[in-house]
C-alpha positions in Angstrom: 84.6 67.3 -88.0 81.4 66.0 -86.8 79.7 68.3 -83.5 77.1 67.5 -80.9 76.3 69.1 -78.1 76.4 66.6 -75.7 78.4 63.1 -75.3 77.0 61.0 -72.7 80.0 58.7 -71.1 78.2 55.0 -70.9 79.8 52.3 -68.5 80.9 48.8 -68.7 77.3 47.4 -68.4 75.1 48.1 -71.5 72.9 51.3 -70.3 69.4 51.0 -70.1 68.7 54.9 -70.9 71.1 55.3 -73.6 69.2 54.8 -77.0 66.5 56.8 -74.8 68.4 59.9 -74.3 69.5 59.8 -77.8 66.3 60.3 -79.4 64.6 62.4 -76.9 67.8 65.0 -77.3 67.9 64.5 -80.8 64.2 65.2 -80.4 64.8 68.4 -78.7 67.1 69.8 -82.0 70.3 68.4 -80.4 72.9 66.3 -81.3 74.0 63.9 -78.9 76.5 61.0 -79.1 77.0 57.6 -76.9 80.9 56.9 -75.9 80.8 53.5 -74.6 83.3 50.8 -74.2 80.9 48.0 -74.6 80.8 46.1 -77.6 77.3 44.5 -76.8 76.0 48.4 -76.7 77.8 49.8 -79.5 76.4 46.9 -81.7 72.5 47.6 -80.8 72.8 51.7 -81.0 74.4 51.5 -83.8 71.4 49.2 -85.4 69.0 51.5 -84.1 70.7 54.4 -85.5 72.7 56.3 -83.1 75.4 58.4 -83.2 78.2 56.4 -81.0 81.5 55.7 -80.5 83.2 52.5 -79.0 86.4 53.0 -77.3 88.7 50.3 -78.1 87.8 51.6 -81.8 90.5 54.3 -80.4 92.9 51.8 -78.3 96.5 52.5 -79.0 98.4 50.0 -81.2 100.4 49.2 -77.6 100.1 49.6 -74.2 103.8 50.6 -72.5 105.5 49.5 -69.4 104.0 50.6 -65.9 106.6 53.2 -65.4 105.9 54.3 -68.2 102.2 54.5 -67.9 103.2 55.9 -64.2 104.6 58.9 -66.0 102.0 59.6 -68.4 99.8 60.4 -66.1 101.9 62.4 -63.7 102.4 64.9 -66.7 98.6 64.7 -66.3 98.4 65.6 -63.0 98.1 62.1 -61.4 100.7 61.3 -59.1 99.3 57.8 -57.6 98.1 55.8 -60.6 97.1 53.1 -57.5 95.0 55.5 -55.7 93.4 56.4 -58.9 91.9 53.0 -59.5 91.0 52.2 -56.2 87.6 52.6 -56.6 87.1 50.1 -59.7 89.8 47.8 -57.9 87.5 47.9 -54.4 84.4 47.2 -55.9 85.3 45.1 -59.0 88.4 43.3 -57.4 90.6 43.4 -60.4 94.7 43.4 -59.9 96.3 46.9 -60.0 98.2 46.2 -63.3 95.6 45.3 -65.1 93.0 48.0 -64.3 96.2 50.7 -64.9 96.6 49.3 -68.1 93.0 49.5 -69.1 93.0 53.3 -67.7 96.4 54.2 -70.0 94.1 52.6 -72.9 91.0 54.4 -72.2 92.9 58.3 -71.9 94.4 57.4 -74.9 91.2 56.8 -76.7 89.5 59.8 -75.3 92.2 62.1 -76.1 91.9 60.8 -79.8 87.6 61.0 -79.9 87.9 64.6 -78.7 89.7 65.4 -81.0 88.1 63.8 -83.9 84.8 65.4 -82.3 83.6 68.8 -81.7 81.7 68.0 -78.2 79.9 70.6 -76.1 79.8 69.0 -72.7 80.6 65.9 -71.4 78.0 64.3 -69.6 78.0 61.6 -66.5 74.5 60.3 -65.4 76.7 59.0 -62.4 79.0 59.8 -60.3 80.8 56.5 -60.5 84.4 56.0 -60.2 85.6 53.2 -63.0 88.3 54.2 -64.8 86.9 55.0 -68.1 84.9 57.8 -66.2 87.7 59.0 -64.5 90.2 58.9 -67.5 86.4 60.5 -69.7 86.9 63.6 -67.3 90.6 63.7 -67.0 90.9 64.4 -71.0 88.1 66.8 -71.3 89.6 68.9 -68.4 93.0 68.7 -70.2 90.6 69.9 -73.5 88.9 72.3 -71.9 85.7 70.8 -72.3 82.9 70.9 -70.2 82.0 67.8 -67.8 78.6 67.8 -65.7 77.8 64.9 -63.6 74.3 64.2 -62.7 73.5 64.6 -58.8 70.7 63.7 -57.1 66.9 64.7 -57.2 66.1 65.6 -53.4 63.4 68.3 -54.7 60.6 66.9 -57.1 61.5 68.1 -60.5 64.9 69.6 -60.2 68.1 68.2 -60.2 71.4 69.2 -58.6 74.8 69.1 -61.1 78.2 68.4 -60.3 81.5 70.3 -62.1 84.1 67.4 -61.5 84.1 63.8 -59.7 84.5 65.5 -56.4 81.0 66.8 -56.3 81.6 70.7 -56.8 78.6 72.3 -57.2 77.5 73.6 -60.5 75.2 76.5 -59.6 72.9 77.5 -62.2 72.9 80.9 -63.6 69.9 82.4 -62.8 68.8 80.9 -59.7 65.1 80.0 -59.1 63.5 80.8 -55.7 60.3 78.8 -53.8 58.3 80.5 -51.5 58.6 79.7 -47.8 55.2 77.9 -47.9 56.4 75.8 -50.1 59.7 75.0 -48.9 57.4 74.2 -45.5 55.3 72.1 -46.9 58.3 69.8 -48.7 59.2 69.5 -45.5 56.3 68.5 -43.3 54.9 66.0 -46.8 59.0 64.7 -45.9 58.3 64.0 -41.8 55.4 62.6 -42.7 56.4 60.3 -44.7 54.1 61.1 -48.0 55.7 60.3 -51.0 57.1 62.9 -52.7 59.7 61.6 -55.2 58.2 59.1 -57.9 60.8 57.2 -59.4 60.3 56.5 -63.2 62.2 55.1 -65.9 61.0 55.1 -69.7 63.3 51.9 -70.8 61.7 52.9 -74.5 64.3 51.6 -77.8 66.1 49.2 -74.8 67.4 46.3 -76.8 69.2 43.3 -74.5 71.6 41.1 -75.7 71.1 37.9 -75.1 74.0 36.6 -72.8 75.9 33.7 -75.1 76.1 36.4 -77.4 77.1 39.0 -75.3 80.2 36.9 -73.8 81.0 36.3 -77.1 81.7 39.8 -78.5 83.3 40.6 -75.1 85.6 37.5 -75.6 86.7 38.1 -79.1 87.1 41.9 -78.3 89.3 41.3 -75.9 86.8 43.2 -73.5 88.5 41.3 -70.2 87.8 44.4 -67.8 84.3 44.4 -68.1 84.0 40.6 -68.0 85.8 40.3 -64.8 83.5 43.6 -63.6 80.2 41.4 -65.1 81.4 38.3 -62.6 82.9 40.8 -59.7 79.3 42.2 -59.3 77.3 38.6 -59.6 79.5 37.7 -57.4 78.7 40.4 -55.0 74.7 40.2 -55.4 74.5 36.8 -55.3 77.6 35.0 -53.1 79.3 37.3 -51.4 75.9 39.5 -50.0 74.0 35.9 -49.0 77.2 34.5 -47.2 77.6 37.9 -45.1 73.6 37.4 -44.2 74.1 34.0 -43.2 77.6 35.4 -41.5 75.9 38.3 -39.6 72.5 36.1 -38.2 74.8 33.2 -37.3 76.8 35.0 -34.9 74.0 37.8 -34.0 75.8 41.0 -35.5 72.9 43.2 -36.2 70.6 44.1 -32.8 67.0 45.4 -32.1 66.0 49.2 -32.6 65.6 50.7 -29.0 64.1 54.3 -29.9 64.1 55.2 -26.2 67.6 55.0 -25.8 70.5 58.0 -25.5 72.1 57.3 -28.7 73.8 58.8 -32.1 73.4 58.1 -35.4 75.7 57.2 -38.0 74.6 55.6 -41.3 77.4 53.9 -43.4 78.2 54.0 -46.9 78.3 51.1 -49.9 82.4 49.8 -48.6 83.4 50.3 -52.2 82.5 53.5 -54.1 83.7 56.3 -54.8 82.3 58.4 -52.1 84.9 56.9 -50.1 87.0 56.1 -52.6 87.3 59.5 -54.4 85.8 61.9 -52.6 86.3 60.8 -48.8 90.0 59.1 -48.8 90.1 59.2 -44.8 87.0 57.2 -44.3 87.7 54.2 -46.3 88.3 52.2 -43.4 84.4 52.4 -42.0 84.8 50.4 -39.1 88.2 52.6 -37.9 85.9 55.6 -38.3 83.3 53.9 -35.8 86.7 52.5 -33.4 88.0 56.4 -33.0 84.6 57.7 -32.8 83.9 55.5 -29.9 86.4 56.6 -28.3 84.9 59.8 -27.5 81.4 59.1 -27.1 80.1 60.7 -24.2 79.0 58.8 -20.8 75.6 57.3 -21.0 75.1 57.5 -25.1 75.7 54.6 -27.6 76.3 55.0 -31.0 74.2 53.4 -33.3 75.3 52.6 -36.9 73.5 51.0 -40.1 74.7 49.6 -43.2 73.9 51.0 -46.4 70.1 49.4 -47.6 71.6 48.6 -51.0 72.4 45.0 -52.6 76.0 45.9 -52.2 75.8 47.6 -48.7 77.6 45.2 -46.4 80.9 45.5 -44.5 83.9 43.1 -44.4 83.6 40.3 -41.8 86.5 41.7 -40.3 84.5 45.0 -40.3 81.8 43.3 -38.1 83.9 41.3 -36.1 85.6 44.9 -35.1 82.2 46.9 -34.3 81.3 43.7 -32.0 83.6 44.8 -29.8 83.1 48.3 -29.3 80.4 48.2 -26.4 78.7 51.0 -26.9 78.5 50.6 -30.3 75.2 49.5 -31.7 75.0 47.5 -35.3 71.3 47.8 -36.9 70.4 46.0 -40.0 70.3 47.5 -43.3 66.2 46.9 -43.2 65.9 48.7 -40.4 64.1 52.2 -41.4 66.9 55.2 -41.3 63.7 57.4 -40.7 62.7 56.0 -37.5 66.5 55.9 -36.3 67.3 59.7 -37.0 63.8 60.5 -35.7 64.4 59.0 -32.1 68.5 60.1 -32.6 70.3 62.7 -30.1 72.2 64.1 -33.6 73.7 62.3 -36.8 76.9 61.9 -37.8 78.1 61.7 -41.7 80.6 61.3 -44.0 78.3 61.8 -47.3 75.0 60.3 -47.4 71.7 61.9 -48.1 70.7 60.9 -44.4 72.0 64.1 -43.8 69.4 65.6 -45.8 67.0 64.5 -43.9 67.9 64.8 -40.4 69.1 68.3 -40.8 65.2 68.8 -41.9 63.8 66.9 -39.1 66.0 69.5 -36.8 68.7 66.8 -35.6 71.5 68.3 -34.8 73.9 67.1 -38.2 77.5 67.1 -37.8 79.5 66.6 -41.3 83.2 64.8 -41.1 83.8 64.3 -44.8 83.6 66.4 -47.9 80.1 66.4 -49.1 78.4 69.3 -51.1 75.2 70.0 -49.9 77.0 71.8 -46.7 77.4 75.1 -48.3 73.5 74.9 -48.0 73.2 74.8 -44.2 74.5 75.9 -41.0 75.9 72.1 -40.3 78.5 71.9 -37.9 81.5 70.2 -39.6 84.6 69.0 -38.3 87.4 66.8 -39.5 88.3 66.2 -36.2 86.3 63.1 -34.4 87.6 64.3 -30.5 85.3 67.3 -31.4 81.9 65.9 -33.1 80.1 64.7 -30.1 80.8 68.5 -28.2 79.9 70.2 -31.5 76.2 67.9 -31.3 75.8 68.9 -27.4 77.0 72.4 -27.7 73.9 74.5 -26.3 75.1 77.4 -28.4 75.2 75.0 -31.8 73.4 77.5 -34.4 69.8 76.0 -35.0 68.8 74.1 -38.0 67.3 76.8 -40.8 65.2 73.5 -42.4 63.1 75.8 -44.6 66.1 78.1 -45.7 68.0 75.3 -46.5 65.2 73.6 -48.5 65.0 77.1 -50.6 68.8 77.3 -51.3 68.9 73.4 -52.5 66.1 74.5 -54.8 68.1 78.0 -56.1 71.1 75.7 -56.7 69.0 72.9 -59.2 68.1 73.3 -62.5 64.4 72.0 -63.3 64.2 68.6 -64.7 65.0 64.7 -63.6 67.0 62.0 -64.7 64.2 59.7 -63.0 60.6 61.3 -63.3 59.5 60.5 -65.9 60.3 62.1 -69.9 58.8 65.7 -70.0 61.3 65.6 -66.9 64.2 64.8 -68.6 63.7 66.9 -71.3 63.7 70.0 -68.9 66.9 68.3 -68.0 68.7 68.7 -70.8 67.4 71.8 -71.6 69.2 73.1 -68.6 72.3 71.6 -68.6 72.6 73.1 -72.2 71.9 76.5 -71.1 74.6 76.5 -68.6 77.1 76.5 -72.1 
């Protein structure tokens, strides 16, 4: 039985990082293998020499009825098999049946690799929510395996790890402590707007597949998810985002920044991922967030809100054509800098977005309405009740912000290393997340 310390779980796209990680942990004395369900990938790691594994390689020989699939994974703990592809069904608009099939496929094959494999931990570079991720962690809980999801890199050179898809924080062992001056200065580099995160990617050993011949392993694989998830996100980028553009400035959605007025800030989040999806249920439904937040807003304050800046970061038309008529709701455009607004902001509202981060810095009053893990860092007031955020934002005995404590306990709860500056960086990465074993 073949070991390696870590298998990195790839996704439906070919990954640009992946023959990259291999070497540099095979570098470091490690063994690491790719699982991947893309043909196109498995074909140029394999040329180059890596260790990997393609997952329909594992498919079962047949795929059963729904109901039967439906019970499969209740024994597994799943009780809502729709629910549980939601998030690859919202953002790759695929049909329920299909994507449930695919996920019945996909625990199979994971169930069979770990146990052809001995694995140490079970790594996510994302915290996506496609099936094969979900179904990845699913397994490896059921074999007791370790799975670490890569978080976000707020703090140059460190990283913050995840437990399960729900974001759980994985705290390091020994945790690491920066001085006050330190934290201080991270902060005021942060309100000033110096750069203090440098985003790098080495895309060294990166071999593309040219596209005639990548359709053409997909097609005679019978790889039909990830075409239709290849189409669903052109579709996205380059239809479905330029016809909401045209949408929104025909009819005048989006309005001017006015710093100098009484407002609250609340910053949306991509419609279709799995912070919503997964992690934040309730909130699905942005726009019937913003319709019984409105509701309670007090006299004299409007509530501002922003899409998401990504490619992907619009709301349905219907979403839009609600928010128009709230009147004392206030739609910004995604360009519109998130800086400014929380600077010039009363308080901020959130479900999960690193806005929060930054506001609770700048001393803005932060209030938290969804599940998001970097609470247990600050004194945020949180509330899954909306009749009480806008009291909890104006209360005069709300606890002060502790921006400099805070900064020192998201440091203690990191490991040092980066997914994205640069490779000495990534190698202190790794090194961590193996020392947690």
């Amino acid at each position: 039985m073949k070991e390696f310390d870590i298998a990195i779980i790839s996704s439906y796209h070919e990954e640009i990082l992946a023959a990259d990680w291999y070497f540099t942990i095979q570098s470091m004395g490690k063994r690491c293998l790719i699982i991947t369900p893309n043909p196109n990938e498995y074909n140029v790691l394999t040329k180059q020499g890596v260790d990997t594994v393609y997952l329909n390689d594992y498919f079962p020989d047949k795929t059963p009825s729904r109901a039967e699939i439906d019970g499969y994974f209740r024994k597994k703990g799943v009780d809502d098999m729709v629910t549980y592809v939601s998030t690859e069904r919202a953002y790759y608009k695929q049909g329920n049946n299909h994507i449930i099939r695919y996920a019945y496929r996909y625990a199979e094959a994971f169930t069979r690799v770990f146990e052809e494999y001995t694995i140490g931990v079970v790594l996510h570079a994302v915290q996506g929510g496609e099936v094969i991720r979900r179904c990845a962690s699913l397994i490896a809980d059921e074999k007791k395996l370790r799975v670490i999801y890569l978080g976000e890199t707020f703090i140059p050179h460190t990283i913050n790890l995840y437990y399960d898809e729900h974001r759980t924080m994985l705290e390091p062992k020994e945790k690491r402590t920066m001085a006050v001056e330190d934290a201080q200065k991270f902060i005021d580099d942060k309100i000033q707007r110096k750069p203090v995160i440098f985003y790098e990617t080495e895309h060294r050993r990166y071999v593309r597949t040219p596209l005639l011949k990548k359709f053409f392993t997909l097609i005679k694989e019978g790889n039909w998810n990830i075409i239709r998830a290849y189409f669903a996100s052109k579709w996205i980028i380059h239809v479905d985002r330029r016809f909401k553009d045209f949408y929104t400035k025909v009819v005048g959605t989006f309005h001017d920044f006015n710093k100098d007025a009484k407002y609250f800030y609340y910053p949306f989040n991509v419609d279709a991922e799995s912070e919503l999806y997964i992690r934040n249920h309730e909130y699905i439904d942005q726009a019937g967030a913003i319709e019984r937040l409105a509701v309670h807003l007090p006299a004299g304050y409007k509530l501002y809100v922003k899409t998401h800046p990504g490619v992907e970061g619009h709301l349905s038309i219907n979403s839009y054509r609600r928010l128009s008529r709230l009147p004392n709701v206030v739609v910004l455009h995604a360009k519109v800098n998130s800086f400014d607004v929380v600077k010039s902001s009363q308080g901020v509202i959130i479900v999960s977005s690193t806005v929060g981060l930054e506001s609770y810095i700048m001393g803005k009053p932060t209030c938290v309405i969804g599940h998001w893990p970097y609470v247990v860092y600050g004194n945020f007031p949180a509330t899954k009740n909306l009749s009480e955020v806008f009291d909890k934002l104006l209360s005069p005995t709300r606890t002060p912000n502790e921006p400099v404590r805070f900064i020192q306990n998201l440091y203690a709860g990191s490991i040092e290393g980066s997914l994205w500056m640069g490779h000495e960086d990534f190698k202190k990465m790794i090194a961590g997340i193996l020392a947690l074993k």
